[in-house]
N, C-alpha and C positions, 0 to 999 in steps of 0.2 A: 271256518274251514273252507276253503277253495276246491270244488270239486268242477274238473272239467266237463260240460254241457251233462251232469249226470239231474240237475234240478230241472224236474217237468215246470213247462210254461205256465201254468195254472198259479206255483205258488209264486211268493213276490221273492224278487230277488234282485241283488245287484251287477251287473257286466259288464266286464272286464275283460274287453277281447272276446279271447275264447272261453276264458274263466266267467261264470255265476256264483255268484255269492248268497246263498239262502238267508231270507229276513225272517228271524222267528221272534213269535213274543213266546212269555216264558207261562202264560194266564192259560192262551191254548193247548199247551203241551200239559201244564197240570190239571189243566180242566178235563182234558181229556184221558189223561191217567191216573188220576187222581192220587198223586201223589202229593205227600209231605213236602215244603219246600225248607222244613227248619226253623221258623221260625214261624212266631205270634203275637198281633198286634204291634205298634210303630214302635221301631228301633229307635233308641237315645244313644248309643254309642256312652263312650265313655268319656262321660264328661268333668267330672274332675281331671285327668290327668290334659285334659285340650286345653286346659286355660295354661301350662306351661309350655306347654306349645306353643300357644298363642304367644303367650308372655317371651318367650324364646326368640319368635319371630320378629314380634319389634323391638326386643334390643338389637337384633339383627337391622329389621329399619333406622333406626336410630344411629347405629353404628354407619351403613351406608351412606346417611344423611350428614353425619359428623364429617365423614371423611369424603363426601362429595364437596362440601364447602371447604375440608382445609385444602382439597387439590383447588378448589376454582380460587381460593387464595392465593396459593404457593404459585398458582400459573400466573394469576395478575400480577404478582410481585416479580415475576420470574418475567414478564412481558416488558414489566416497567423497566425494567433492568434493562435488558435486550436491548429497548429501545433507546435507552440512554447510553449504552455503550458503543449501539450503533451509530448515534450520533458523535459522540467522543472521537467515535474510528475514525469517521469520516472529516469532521473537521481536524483532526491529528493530520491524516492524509492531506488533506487539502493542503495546509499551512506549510506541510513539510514538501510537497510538489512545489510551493512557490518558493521553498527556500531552497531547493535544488534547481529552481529557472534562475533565482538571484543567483546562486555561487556556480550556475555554468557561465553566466553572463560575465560576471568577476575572471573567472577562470580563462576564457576567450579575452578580455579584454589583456590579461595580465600578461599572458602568451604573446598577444599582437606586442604590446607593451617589452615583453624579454625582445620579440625579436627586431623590433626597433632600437634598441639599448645596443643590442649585437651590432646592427651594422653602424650605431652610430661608432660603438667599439672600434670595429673594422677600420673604419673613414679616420680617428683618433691613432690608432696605433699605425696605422699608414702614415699618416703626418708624422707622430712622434718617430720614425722611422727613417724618413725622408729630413729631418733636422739634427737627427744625429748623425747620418753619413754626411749632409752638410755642415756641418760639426768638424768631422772626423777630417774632411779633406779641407777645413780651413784648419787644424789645429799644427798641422807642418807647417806652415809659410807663418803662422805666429810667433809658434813655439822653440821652433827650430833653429830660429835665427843666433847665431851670438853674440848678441849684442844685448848690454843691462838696459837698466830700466831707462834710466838717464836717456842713452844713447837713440831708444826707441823713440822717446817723446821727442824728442829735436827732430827726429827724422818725420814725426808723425806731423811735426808743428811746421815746417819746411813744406809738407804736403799740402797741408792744409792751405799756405801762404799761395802754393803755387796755384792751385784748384780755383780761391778766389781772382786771383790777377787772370785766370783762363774765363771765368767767368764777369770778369768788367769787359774783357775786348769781345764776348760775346752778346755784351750789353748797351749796343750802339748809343741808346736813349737813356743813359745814366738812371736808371728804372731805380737799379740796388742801389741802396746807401754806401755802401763798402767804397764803391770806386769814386 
């Protein structure tokens, strides 16, 4: 019982602040009153019923110790795992980072690649362009003539005669065999 500065200094006590705490034995109080404290000679408790108690308490150990090994099991097992999946992850990762460097690399190339195709396209259908209106404006002075097949070849064959005899008199030094 905590009684504020009411314990004289004389007896023992413990303090706490302003709290004293009185230390009694229990030998001096009955010595001096002589009172009965209840009891005679050493107390044995009851001792049949402590051994199921006892017996109570280590199946209770037993039970603790059971289930402290299957966790430090379940966690090893459970570590090992971790650790392996950890690794799985990371190599997955890794392999699938290079194979997103390879198919960007692919993918820039393939682009560079369309748009070289394109202008070679461009530069192609320019040309294929440029031979059909040259096409187009040789196909009147072919086509248009009236004159059959026959008539064109004499006339073409006439050409021809006239072209080489332009080309011996421009051939001082009898070079060509023709003339």
């Amino acid at each position: 019982m905590c009684v504020p500065n009411s314990v004289p200094d004389t007896a023992s006590s413990l303090s706490f602040g302003v709290f004293r705490i009185p230390i009694l034995s229990r030998r001096p109080f009955y010595a001096r009153n002589k009172l009965d404290a209840g009891y005679h000679g050493a107390y044995h408790g009851k001792q049949a019923s402590s051994h199921a108690i006892v017996g109570m308490m280590e199946v209770i150990e037993t039970d603790f110790k059971n289930s402290i090994k299957g966790i430090k099991e379940a966690e090893a097992k459970a570590n090992a795992e971790h650790v392996k999946f950890v690794r799985t992850t990371k190599s997955d990762i890794a392999s699938k980072d290079t194979q997103m460097s390879i198919d960007t690399d692919e993918m820039m190339a393939a682009k560079t690649n369309i748009g070289e195709s394109m202008d070679d396209l461009q530069t192609h259908t320019d040309l294929l362009d440029g031979a059909l209106k040259q096409l187009a404006d040789l196909k009147p002075t072919c086509m248009d003539s009236d004159m059959n097949h026959q008539e064109r070849t004499e006339k073409r064959d006439e050409e021809i005669a006239a072209l080489k005899q332009a080309l011996c008199h421009l051939d001082p030094e009898n070079v060509e065999v023709d003339c």
